[in-house]
N, C-alpha and C positions, 0 to 999 in steps of 0.2 A: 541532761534530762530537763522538758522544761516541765517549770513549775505554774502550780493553779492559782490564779489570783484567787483570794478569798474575800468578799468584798464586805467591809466593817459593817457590823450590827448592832442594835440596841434590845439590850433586852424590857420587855414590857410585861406590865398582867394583863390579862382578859378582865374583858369587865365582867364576868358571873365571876371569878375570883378560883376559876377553875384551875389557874396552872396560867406559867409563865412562857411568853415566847421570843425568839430575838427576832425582829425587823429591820428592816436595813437605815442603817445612818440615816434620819432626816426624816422620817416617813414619819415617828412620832411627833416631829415638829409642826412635819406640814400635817397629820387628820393626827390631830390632837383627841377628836372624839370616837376615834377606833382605835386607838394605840397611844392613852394618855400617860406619863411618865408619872415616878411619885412626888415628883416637885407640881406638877399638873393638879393631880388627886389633890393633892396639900390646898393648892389655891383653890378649886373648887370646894372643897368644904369647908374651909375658911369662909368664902362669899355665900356659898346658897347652902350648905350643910343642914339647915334644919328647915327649907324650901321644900313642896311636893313638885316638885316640876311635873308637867304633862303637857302631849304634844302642843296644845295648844300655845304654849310658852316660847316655841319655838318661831325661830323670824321665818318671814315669808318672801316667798319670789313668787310675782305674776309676769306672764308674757304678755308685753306692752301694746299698745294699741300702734295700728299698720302705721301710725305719722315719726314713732321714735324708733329709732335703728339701733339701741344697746339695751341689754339690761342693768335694769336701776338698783342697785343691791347697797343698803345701807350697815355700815359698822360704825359702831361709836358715835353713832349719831351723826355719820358723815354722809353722805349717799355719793355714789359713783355708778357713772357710765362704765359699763366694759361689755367689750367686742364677744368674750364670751367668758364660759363659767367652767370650771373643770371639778370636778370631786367623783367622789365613790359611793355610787345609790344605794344607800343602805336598806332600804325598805320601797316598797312600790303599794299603793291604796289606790285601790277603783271606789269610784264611790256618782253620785249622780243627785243633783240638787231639782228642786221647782221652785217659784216664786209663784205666786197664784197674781199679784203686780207685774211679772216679767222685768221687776223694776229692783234688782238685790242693793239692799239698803243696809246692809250691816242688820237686818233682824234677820233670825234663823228661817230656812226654807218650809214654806208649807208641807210640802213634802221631801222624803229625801232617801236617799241607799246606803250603805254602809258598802256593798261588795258590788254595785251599781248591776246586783242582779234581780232582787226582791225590796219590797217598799219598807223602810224603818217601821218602828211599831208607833203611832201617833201623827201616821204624816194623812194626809188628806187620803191618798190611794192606795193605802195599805188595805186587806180586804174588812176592818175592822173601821175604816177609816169614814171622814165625812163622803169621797166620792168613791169608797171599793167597791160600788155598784158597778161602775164602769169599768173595774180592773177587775173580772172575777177570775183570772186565772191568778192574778197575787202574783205575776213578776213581771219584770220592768219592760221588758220587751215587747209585752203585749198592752202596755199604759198606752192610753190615748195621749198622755202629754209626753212620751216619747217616739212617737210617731211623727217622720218626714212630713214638714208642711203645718206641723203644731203651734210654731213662735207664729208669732204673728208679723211679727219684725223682717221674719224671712222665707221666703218662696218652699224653701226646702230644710230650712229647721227645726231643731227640735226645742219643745219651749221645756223640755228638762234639761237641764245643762249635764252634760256625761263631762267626767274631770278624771285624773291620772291624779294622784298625789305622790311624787316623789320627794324621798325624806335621804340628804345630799350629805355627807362628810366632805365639806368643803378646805381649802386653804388656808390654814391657821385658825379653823373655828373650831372651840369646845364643845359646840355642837352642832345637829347638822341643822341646817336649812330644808323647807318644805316649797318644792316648786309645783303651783299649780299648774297641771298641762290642761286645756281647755279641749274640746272634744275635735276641734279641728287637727290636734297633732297629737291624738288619741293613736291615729298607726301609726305614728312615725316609733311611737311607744312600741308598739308591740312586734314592730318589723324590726325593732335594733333587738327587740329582746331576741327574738324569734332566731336571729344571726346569730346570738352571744349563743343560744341553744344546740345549733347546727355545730359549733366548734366545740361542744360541751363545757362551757362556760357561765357561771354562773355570773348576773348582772353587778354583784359585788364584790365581783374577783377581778374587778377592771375598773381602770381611770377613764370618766367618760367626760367628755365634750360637750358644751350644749353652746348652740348657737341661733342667730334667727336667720330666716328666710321668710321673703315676701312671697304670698301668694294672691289669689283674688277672687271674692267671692262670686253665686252668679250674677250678683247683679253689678258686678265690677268693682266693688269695695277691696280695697287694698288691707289686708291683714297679717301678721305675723303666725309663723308657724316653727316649732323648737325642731332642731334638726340634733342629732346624736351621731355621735363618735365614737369609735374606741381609739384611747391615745396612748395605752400602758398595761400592763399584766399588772396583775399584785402580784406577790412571793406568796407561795402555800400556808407560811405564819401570818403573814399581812390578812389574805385571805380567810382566814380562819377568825380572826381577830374581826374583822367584818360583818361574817358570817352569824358572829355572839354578839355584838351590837347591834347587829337588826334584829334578833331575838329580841332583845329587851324594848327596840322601839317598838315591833310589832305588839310584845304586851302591851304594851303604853296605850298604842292603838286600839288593842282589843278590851282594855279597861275603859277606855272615854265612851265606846260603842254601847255595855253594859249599861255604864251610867245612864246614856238617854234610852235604855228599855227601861228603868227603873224609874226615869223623869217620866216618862210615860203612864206609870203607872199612880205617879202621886198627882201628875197632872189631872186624871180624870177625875181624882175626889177633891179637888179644889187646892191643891199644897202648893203647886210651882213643883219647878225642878232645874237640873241642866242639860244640857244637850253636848254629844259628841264631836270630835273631829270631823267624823264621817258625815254630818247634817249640820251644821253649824259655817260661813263662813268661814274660808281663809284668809 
């Protein structure tokens, strides 16, 4: 009679502290920040234990401009080229910035979206805003500075930048990485989701791939654009363990978004305030 291999596991907690699951050999090594061990937990609250961490804290990936061919991803203060990036998308953020300069400078966007469908509260074209006169339907789609031909920079752009925020359980990281997807590879986003859907799969039940590909603008400017993969299932534990992880980043998400309704609100009586993930650079 032959026998079933059973292939070794680890057991882990969930992060809500719901109950424990076992994932296969290695997989808590490699996404430490879906499946962290209690030798893990021990070092993290040793080093940030009494830290508010929010997404903001978390390191960034941008897709490089059309002259460099790898992404630039720094650990430890090191930076590396690599051909590409593999982890597990724990969270997906639409979101849609303006610069009223077209010039983003590290100051926060004149205007901006949280779900890149309606205008933040305080941004110029929100209906309450310095120019809601020109938006009075109050969603993004009908903003004049998202309309084809807007940027001024380009024949058929838009001068609101549309962005994907993808929030990555990468390769030995405690926590994930935030990769801005830039509006040019906005479907490549939503045609990998759109696949994982058709197989009924959800986008954090798979190890995905992210790579570049050169494309060209119309005026023949050469640019990069993120290209997706699927390279691995997760196990239904692994899965699940994911699943609770982006829960809590999506709070995370949904608490920074609050805070700049709130900045909004002290701004107008003269206090200052903060601004969210979702309007705020990355």
């Amino acid at each position: 009679m032959a026998s079933t291999k059973v292939e070794p596991t680890t057991t882990v907690a969930l992060r809500d502290g719901s109950g424990m699951v076992d994932v296969r050999e290695g997989f808590a090594e490699r996404f430490p920040a879906i499946a962290p061990t209690e030798e893990m937990l021990e070092v993290f609250q040793e080093n940030l234990g009494d830290e508010e961490l929010g997404v903001r804290d978390f390191k960034k990936i941008k897709v490089p401009s059309g002259e460099i061919d790898s992404w630039m991803v720094t650990r430890a203060g090191t930076q590396r080229a690599l051909d590409k990036i593999v982890g597990v998308i724990i969270a997906i953020k639409a979101r849609r910035s303006y610069w009223q300069s077209n010039e983003p400078d590290g100051s926060f966007p004149d205007c901006s979206s949280s779900d890149a469908k309606t205008p933040d509260r305080g941004g110029w074209y929100h209906p309450e805003g310095e120019m809601g006169h020109q938006n009075p339907t109050g969603l993004c789609r009908n903003c004049p500075m998202s309309q084809r031909g807007s940027d001024p920079k380009s024949d058929k752009g838009q001068a609101c930048r549309e962005q994907r925020l993808l929030f990555i359980a990468t390769d030995g990281a405690m926590f994930p990485v935030v990769m801005s997807v830039p509006r040019t590879s906005v479907r490549n986003v939503t045609g990998y989701a759109m696949d994982l859907s058709e197989d009924r799969i959800p986008y954090y039940g798979v190890e995905t791939e992210f790579t570049l590909g050169k494309a060209k603008s119309s005026r023949g400017q050469e640019f990069n654009q993120v290209k997706l993969r699927m390279v691995g299932e997760l196990s239904p534990a692994e899965r699940e363990a994911a699943k609770i992880y982006g829960i809590e980043i999506k709070a995370m998400i949904e608490a920074a978004v609050a805070d700049f309704s709130d900045a909004a609100d002290t701004e107008a009586a003269g206090e200052g305030g903060g601004v969210s993930v979702g309007t705020g650079p990355v």
